[in-house]
N, C-alpha and C positions, 0 to 999 in steps of 0.2 A: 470413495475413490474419486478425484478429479478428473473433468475431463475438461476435454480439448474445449478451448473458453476464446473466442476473439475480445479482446480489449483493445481498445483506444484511450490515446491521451492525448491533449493538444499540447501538453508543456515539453514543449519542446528543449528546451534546454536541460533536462532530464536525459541520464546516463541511459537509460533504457526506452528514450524516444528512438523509436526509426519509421521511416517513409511512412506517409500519407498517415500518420495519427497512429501508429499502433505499439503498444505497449510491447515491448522483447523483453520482458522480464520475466526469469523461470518462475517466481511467487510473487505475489501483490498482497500487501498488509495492508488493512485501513481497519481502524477503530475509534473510535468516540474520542473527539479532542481532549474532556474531561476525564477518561480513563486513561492516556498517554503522556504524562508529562517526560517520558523519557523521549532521547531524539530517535532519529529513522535510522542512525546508523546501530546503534544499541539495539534496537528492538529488531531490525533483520537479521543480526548475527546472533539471537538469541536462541538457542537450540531449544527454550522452555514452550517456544509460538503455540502450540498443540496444547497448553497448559491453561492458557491465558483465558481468565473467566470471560464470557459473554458483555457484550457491553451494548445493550438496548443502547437506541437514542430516539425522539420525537421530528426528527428531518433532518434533510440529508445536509445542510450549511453548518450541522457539529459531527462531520464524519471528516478523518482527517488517513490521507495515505503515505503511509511511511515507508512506501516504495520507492521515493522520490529519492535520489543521489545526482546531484550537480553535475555535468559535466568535470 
């Protein structure tokens, strides 16, 4: 069961940047750059997310969030 989670972002030109750093996004995806070759807009509207095999990584500079949507 999820719970209530504070996130921050500083990318601010992200659809779901609001005041002072904090993520407004109802879900946050990030997975391993090498298990994602699909883009963020695919992989959010993919109803499978709950499917998706585990993807270990060795640090966090190959974690990639595909919660990101532009302005």
């Amino acid at each position: 069961m999820p719970s209530e989670l504070e996130v921050r972002c500083t990318v601010s030109n992200c659809y779901f940047w609001a005041q002072d750093n904090f993520c407004a996004a109802d879900q946050i995806l990030i997975t391993s750059d090498q298990s994602s070759p699909q883009s963020p807009e695919s992989l959010a509207a993919d109803a499978s997310l709950s499917q998706m095999a585990e993807t270990p990584v060795q640090n966090r500079e190959i974690t990639c969030c595909h919660t990101f949507r532009a302005h």
